[in-house]
BAFI-3210 file (N, C-alpha, C; in Angstrom, 3 decimals, decimal comma, padded with zeros to 6 digits):
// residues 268
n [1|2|3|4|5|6|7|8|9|10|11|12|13|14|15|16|17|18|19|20|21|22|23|24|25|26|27|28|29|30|31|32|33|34|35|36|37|38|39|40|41|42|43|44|45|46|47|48|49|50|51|52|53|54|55|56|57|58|59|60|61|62|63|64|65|66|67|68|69|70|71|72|73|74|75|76|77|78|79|80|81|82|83|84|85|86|87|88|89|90|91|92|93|94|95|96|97|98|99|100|101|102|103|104|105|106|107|108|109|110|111|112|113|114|115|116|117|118|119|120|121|122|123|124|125|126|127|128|129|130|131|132|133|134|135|136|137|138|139|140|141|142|143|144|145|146|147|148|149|150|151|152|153|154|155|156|157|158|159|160|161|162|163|164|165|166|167|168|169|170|171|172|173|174|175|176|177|178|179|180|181|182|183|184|185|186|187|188|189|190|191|192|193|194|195|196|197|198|199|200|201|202|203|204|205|206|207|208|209|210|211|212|213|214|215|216|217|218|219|220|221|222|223|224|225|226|227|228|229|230|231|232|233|234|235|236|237|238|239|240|241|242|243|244|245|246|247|248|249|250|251|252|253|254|255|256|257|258|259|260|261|262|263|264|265|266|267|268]
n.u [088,885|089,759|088,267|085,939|086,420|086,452|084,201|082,900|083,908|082,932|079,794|079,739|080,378|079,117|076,414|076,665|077,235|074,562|073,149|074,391|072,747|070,015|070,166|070,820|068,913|066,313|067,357|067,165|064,856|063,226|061,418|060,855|058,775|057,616|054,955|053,521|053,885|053,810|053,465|054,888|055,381|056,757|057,986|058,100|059,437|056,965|055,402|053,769|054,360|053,187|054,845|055,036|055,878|057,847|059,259|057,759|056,313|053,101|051,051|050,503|050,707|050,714|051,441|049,643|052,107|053,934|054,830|054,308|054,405|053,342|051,347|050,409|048,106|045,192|042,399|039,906|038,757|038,535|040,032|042,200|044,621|045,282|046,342|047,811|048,125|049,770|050,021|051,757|052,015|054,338|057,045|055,922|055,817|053,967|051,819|048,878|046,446|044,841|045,069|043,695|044,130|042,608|044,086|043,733|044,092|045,462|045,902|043,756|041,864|039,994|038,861|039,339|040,514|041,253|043,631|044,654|044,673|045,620|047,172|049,338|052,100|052,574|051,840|050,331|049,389|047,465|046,020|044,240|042,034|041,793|039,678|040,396|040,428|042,934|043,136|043,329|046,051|046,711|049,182|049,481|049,719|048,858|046,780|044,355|040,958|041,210|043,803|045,617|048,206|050,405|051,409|052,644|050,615|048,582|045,901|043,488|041,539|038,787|038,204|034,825|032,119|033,226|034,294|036,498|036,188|036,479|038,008|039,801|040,666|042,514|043,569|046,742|049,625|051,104|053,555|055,042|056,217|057,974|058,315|055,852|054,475|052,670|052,412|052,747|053,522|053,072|052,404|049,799|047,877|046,578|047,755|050,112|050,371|053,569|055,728|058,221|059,551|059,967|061,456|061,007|063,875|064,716|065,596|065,149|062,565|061,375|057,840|054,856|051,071|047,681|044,668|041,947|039,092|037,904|039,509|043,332|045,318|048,441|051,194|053,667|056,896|060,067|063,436|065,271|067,051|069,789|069,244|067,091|066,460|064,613|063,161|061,876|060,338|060,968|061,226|058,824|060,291|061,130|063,213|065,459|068,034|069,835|071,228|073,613|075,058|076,798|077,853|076,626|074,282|072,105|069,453|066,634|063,829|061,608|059,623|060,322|060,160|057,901|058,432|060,045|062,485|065,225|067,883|070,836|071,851|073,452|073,398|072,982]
n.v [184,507|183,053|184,344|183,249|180,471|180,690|181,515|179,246|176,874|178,033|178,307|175,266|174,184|175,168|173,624|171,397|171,672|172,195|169,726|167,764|169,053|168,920|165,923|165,563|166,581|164,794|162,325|162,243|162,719|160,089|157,835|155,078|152,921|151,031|148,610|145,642|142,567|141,521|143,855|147,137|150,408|153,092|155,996|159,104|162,524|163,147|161,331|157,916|154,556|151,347|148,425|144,664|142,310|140,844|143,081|144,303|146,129|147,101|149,524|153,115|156,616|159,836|162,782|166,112|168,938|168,586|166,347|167,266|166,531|162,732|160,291|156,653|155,056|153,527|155,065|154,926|152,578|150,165|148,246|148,668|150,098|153,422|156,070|159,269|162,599|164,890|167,588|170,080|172,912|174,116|175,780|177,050|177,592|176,550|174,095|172,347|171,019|168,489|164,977|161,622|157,925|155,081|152,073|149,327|146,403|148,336|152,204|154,284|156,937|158,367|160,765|164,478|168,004|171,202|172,788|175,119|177,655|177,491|177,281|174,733|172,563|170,045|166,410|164,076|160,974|159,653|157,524|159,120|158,975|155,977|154,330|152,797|153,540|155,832|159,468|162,468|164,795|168,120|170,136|173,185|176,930|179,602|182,481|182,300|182,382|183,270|183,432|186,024|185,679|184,867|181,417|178,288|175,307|172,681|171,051|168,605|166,385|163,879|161,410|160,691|159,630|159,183|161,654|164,631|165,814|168,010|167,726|168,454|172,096|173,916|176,900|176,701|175,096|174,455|176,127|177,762|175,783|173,519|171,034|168,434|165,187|162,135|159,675|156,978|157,184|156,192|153,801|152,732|152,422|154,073|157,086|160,124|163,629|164,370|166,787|169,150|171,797|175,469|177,323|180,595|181,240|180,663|177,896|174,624|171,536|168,583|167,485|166,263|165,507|164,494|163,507|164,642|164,195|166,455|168,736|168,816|168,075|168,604|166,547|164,745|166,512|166,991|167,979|170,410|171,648|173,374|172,769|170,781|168,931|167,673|165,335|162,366|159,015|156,116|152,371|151,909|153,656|157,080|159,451|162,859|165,070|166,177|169,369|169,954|170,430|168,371|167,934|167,511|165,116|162,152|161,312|158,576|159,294|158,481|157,023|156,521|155,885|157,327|159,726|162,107|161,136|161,368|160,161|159,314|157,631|155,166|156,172|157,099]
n.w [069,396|071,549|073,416|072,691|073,362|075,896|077,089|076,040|077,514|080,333|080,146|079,336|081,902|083,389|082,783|083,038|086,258|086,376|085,523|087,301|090,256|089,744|088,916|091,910|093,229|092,347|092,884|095,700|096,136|096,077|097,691|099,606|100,820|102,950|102,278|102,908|103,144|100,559|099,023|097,867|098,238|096,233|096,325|094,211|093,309|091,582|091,232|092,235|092,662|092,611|093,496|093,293|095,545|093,966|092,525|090,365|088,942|089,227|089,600|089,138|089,968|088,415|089,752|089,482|089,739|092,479|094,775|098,361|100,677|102,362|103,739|105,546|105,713|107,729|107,341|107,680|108,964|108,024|107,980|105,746|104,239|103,562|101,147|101,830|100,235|099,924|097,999|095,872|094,037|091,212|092,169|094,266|097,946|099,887|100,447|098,329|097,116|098,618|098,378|099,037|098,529|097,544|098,265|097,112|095,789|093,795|093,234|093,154|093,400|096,063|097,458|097,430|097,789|098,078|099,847|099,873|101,109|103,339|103,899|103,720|105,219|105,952|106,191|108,207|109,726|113,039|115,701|117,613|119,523|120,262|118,472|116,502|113,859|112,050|112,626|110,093|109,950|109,077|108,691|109,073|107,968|109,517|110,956|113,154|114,470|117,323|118,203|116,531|114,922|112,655|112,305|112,772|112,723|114,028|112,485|112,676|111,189|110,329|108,623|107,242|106,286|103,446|103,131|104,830|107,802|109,855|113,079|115,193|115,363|116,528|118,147|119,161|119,592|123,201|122,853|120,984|117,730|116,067|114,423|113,906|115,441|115,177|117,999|120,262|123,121|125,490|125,486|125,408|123,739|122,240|120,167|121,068|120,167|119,523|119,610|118,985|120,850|121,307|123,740|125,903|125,967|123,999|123,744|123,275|123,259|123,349|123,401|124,373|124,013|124,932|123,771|124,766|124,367|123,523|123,434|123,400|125,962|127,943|128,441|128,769|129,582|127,970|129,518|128,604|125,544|123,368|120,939|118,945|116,424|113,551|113,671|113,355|112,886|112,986|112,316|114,238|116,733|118,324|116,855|117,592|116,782|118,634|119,774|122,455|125,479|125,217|122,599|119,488|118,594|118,097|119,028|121,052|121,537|124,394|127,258|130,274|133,373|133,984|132,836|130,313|128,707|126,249|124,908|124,102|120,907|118,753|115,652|112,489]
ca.u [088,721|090,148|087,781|084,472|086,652|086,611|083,185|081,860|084,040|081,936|078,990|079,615|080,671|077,497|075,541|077,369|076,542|072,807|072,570|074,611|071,859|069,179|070,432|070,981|067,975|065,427|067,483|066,927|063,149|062,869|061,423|060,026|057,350|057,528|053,689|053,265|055,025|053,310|053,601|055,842|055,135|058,130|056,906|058,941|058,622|055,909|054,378|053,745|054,277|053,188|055,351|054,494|057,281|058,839|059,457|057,334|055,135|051,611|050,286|051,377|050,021|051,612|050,345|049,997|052,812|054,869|054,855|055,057|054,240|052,774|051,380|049,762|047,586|043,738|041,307|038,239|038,700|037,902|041,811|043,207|045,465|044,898|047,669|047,331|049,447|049,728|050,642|051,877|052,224|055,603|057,579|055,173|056,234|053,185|050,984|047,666|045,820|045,391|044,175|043,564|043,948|042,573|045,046|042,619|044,064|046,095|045,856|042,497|041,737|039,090|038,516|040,256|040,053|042,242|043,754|045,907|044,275|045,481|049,294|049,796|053,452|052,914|050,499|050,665|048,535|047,690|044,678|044,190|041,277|041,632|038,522|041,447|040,899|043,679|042,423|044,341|046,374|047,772|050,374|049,484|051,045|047,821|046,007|043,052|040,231|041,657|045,346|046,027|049,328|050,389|051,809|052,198|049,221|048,534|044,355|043,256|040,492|038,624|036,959|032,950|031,234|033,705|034,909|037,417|035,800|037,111|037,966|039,924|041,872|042,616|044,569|048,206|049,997|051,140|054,612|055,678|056,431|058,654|057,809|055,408|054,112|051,837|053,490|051,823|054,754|052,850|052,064|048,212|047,061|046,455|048,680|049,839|050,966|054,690|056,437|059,426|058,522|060,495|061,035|061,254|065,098|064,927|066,554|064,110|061,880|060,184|056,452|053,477|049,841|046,950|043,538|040,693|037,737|037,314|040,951|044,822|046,103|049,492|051,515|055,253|058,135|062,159|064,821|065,440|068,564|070,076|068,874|066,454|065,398|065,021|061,704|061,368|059,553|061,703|060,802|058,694|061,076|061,504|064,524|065,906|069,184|070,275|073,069|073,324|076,880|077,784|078,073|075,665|074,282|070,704|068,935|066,099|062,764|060,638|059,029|061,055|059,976|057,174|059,062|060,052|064,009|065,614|068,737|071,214|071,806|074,502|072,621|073,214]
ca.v [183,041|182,892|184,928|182,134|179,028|180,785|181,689|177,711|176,277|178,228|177,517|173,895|173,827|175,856|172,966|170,016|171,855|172,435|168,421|167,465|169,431|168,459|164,222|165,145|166,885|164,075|161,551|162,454|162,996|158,781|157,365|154,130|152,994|149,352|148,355|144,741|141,849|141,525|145,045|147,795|151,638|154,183|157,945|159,655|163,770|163,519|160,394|156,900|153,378|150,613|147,548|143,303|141,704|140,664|143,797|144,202|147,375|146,995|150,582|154,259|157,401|160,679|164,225|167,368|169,677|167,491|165,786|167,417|165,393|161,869|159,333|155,643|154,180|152,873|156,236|154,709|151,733|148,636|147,357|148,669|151,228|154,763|156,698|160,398|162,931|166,946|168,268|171,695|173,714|174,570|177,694|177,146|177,090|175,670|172,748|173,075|169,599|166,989|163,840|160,369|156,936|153,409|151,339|148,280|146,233|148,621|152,388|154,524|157,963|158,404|161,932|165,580|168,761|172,161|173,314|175,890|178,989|177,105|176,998|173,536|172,157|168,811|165,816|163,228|160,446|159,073|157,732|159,764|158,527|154,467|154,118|151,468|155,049|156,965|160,956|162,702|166,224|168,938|171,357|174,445|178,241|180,594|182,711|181,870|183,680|183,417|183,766|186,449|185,524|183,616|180,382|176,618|174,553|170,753|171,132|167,587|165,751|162,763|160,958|160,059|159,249|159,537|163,277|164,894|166,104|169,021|167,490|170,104|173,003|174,458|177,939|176,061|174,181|175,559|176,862|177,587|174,739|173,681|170,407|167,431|163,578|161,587|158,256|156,255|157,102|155,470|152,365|152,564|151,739|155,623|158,057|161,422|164,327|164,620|168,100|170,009|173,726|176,831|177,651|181,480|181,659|180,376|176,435|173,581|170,973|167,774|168,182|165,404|165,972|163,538|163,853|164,668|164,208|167,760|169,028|168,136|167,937|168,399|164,991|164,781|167,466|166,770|168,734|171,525|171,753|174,003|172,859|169,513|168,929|166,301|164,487|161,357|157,892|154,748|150,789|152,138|154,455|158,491|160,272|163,438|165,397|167,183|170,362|170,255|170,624|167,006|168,489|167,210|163,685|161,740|160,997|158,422|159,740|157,522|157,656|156,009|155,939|158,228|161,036|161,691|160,794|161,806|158,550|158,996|156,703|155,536|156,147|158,692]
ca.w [069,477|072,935|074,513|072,218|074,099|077,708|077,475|076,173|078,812|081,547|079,761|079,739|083,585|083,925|082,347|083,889|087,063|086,374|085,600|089,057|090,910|089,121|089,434|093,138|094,062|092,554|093,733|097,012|096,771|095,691|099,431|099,741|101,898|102,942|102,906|103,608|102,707|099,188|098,089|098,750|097,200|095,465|096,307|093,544|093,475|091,296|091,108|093,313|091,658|093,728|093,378|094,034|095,754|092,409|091,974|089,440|089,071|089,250|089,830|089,445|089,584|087,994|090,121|088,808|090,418|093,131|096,182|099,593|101,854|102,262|104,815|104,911|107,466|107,962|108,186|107,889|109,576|107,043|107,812|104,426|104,322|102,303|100,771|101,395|099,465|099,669|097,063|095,254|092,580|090,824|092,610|095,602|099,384|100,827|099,675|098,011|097,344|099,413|098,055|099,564|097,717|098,288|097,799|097,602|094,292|093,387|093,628|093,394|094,398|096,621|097,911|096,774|098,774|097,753|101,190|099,346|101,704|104,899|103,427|104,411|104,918|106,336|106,230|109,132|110,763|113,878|115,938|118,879|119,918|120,133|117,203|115,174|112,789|111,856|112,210|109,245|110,216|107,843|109,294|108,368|108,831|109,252|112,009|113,693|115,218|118,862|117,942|115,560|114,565|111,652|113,187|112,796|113,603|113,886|112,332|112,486|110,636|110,926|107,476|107,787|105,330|101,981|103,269|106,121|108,729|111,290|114,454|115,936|114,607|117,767|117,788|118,725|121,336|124,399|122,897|119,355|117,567|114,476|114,017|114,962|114,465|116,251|118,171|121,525|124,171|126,738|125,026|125,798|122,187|121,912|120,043|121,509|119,584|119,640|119,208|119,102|120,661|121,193|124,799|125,575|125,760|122,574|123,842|122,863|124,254|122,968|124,327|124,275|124,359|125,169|123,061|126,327|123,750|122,872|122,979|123,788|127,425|128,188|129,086|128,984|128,614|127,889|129,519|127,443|125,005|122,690|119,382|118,585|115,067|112,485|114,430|112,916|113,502|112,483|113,050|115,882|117,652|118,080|116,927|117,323|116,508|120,247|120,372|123,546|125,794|124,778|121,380|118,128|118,180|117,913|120,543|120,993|122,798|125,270|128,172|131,315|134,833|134,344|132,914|129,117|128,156|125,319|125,573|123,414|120,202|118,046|114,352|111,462]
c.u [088,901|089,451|086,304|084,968|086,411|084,920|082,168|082,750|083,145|080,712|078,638|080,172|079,320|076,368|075,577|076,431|075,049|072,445|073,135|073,404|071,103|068,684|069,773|069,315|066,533|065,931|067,406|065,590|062,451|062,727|060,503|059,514|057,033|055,546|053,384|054,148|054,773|053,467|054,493|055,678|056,522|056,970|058,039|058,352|057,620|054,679|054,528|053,533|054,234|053,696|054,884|056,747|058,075|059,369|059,065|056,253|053,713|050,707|050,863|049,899|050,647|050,738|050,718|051,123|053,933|054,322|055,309|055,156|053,167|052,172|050,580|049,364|046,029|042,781|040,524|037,507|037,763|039,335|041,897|043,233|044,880|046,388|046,970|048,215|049,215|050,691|050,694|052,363|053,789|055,940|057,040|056,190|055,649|052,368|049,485|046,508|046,197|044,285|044,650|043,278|043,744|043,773|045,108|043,125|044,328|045,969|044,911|042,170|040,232|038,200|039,995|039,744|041,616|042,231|044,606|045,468|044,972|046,954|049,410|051,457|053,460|051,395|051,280|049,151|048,614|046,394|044,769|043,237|040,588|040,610|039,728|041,024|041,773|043,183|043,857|044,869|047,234|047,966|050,111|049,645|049,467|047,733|044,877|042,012|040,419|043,238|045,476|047,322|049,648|051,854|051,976|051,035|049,159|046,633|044,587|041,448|040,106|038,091|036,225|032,915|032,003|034,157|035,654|036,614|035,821|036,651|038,751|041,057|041,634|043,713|046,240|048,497|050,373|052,212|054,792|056,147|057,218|058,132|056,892|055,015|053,470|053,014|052,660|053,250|054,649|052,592|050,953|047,647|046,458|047,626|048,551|050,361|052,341|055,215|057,186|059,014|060,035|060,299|061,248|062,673|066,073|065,778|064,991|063,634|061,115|059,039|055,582|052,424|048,898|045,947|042,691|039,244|037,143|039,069|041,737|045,017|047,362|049,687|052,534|056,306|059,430|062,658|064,879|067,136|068,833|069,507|068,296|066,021|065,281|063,950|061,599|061,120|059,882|061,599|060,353|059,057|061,112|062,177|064,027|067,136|069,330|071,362|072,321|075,091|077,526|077,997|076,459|075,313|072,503|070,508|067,615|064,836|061,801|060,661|059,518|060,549|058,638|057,924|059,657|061,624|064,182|067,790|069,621|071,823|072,732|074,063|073,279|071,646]
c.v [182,545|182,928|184,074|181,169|179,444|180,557|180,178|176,683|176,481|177,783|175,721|173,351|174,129|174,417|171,627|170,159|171,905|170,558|167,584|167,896|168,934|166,345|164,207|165,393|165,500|162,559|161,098|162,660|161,357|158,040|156,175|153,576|151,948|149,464|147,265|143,568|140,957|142,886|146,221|149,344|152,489|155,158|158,277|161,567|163,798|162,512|159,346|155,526|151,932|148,890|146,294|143,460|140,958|141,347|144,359|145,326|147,596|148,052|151,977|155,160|159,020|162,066|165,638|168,584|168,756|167,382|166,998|167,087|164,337|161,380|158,261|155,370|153,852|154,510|156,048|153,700|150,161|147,667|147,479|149,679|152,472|155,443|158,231|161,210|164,360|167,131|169,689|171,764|174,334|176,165|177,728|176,756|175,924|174,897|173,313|171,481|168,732|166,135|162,545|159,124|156,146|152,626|149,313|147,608|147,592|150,397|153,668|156,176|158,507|159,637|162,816|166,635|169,447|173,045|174,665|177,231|178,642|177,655|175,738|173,006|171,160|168,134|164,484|161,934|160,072|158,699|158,054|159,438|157,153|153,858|152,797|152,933|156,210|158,153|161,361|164,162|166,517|170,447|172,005|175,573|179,526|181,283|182,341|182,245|183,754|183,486|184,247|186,901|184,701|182,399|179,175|175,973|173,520|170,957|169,250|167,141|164,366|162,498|159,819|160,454|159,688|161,320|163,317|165,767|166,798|168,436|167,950|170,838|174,511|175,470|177,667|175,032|175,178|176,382|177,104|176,260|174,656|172,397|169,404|166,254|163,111|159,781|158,023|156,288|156,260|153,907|151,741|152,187|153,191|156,300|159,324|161,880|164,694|165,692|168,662|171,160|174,252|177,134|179,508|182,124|181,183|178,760|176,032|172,506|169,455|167,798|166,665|165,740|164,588|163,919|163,786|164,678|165,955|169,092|168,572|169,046|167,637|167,097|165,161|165,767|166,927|167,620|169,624|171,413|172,722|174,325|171,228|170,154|167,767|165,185|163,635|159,908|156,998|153,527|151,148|152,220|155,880|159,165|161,791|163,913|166,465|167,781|170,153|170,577|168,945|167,006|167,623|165,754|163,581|160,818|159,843|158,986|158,719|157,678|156,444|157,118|157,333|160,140|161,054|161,846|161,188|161,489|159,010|157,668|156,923|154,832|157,135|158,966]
c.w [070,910|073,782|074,367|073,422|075,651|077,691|077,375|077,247|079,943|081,256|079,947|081,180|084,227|083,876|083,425|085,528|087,556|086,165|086,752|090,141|090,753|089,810|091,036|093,843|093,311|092,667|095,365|097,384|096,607|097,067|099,054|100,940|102,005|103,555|103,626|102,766|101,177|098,510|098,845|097,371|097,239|095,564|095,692|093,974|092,699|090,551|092,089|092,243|093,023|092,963|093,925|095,282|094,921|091,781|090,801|089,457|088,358|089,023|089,628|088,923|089,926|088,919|089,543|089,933|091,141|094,651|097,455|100,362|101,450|103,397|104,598|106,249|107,127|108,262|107,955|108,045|108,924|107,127|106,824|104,810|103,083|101,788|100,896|101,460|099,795|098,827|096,879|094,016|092,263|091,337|093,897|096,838|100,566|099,674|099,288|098,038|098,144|098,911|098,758|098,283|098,411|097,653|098,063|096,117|093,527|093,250|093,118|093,706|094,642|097,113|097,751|097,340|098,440|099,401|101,160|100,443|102,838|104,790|104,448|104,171|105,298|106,659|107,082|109,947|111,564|114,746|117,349|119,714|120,747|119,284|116,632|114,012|112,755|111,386|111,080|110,063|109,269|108,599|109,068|109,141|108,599|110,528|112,406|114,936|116,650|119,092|116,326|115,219|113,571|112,011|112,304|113,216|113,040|113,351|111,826|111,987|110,731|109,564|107,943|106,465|103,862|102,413|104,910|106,691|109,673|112,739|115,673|115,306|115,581|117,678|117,851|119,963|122,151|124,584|120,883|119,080|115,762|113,922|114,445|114,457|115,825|116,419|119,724|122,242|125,029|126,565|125,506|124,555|121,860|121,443|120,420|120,455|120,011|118,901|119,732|119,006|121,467|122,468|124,676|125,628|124,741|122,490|123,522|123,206|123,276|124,148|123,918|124,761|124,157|124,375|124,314|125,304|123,052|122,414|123,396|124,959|127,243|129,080|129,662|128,387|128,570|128,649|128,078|126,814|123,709|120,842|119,582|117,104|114,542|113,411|113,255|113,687|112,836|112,944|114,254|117,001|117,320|118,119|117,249|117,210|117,516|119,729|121,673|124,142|125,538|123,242|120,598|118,340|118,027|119,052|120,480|122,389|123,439|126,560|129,141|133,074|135,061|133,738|131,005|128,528|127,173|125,399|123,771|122,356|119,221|115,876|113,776|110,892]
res [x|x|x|x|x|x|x|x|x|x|x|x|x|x|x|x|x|x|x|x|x|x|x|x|x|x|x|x|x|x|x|x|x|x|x|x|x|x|x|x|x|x|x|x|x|x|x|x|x|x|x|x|x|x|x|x|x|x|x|x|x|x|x|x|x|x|x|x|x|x|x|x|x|x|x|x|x|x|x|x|x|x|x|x|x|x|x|x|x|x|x|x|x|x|x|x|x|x|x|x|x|x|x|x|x|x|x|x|x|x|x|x|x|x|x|x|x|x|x|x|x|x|x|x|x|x|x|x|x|x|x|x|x|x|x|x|x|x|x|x|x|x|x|x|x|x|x|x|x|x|x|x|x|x|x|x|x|x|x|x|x|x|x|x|x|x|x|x|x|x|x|x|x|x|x|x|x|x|x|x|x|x|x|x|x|x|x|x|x|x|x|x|x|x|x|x|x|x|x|x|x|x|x|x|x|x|x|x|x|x|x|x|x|x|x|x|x|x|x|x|x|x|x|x|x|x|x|x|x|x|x|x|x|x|x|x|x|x|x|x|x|x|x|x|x|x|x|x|x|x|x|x|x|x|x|x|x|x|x|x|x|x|x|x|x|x|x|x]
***
């Protein structure tokens, strides 16, 4: 009898535990996405519900597998925004669909395209060009016929005519790289590519690249430091999280006097 009660105690610690995880991990995948000051979208892991400002939910739409990445912006230049999602398949590492929504009266899907060969891990926009069109890019970990190594790569697309478009998927940048996002440093009405790369004594670098019409030109480097990660783009500003010898903190990145800073900031 002793040895039934030990064993449904663990059992029920076991369980407890499996619904703590569970809570925590899709409470933590619930991100919202201020659109405009009439509507405002919930990206859950495996669906998107687009809310009024009454809070009142207007729109949703459930995907098969889950969310891995998202992004919202104008790519085909009519001033309305698109929603576009990468998704995957249960157990998966890398992403396989990527679909695009209008999100024109509520929310639509427009074009679908299985990227699952590329192994995509990240979907990002930005317009590199100055068009007012956000080109789309999806991260992906492949080789490519002038670097046979299997890598990171920024492959960017452009949508014409109802489809994405290859507008360059160029073998890499000019260092290893962990992560990246497009952002206008210079404040020309152009975005560069912003990335965190891998120097060869293994310390780390934020990097910027210019779009030259056919490929990316190096711009601006950081000072190198021990460890950067955690690249994100908040109320139009660019974190990261510096080791460096002033120990652990977050740093904001921008471009001062011609040269590219990395200013510490007092955020979590």
């Amino acid at each position: 009898m002793k040895y039934f009660r030990k064993n449904l105690i663990w059992i029920i610690l076991f369980f407890l535990m499996v619904l703590f995880f569970i809570f925590n991990i899709n409470k933590k995948t619930v991100r919202i996405e201020f659109y405009n000051e009439n509507y405002y979208i919930k990206i859950h892991k495996k669906k998107v519900i687009i809310h009024n400002s009454k809070k009142q939910k207007i729109a949703s739409h459930k995907v098969k597998g889950s969310i891995q990445d998202y992004s919202i912006g104008d790519i085909d230049g009519d001033h309305l925004d698109e929603l576009v999602l990468l998704t995957k398949k249960k157990f998966k590492k890398y992403g396989g669909e990527l679909t695009i929504f209008s999100l024109n009266e509520g929310i639509k899907e427009i074009y679908r395209e299985d990227f699952s060969r590329l192994k995509p891990w990240k979907v990002v926009l930005g317009d590199i060009d100055g068009d007012g069109k956000y080109e789309v890019s999806i991260g992906v970990y492949k080789k490519t016929p002038f670097h046979k190594i299997i890598a990171k790569r920024p492959f960017i697309y452009s949508y014409e005519n109802n489809k994405l478009q290859p507008k360059w998927r160029g073998s890499r940048l000019s260092k290893p790289f962990t992560d990246y996002n497009f952002y206008d440093i210079d404040k020309d009405g152009i975005d560069e590519i912003i990335s965190i790369e891998i120097l060869e004594n293994g310390e780390k670098v934020v990097n910027t690249y210019k779009w030259e019409g056919f490929g990316f030109e190096g711009f601006l480097e950081s000072d190198s430091f021990k460890d950067i990660k955690d690249l994100r783009i908040e109320d139009g500003l660019v974190y990261v999280k510096i080791e460096g010898e002033e120990g652990v903190y977050m740093g904001e990145v921008k471009m001062k006097d011609n040269t590219l800073k990395i200013e510490r900031v007092n955020i979590k």
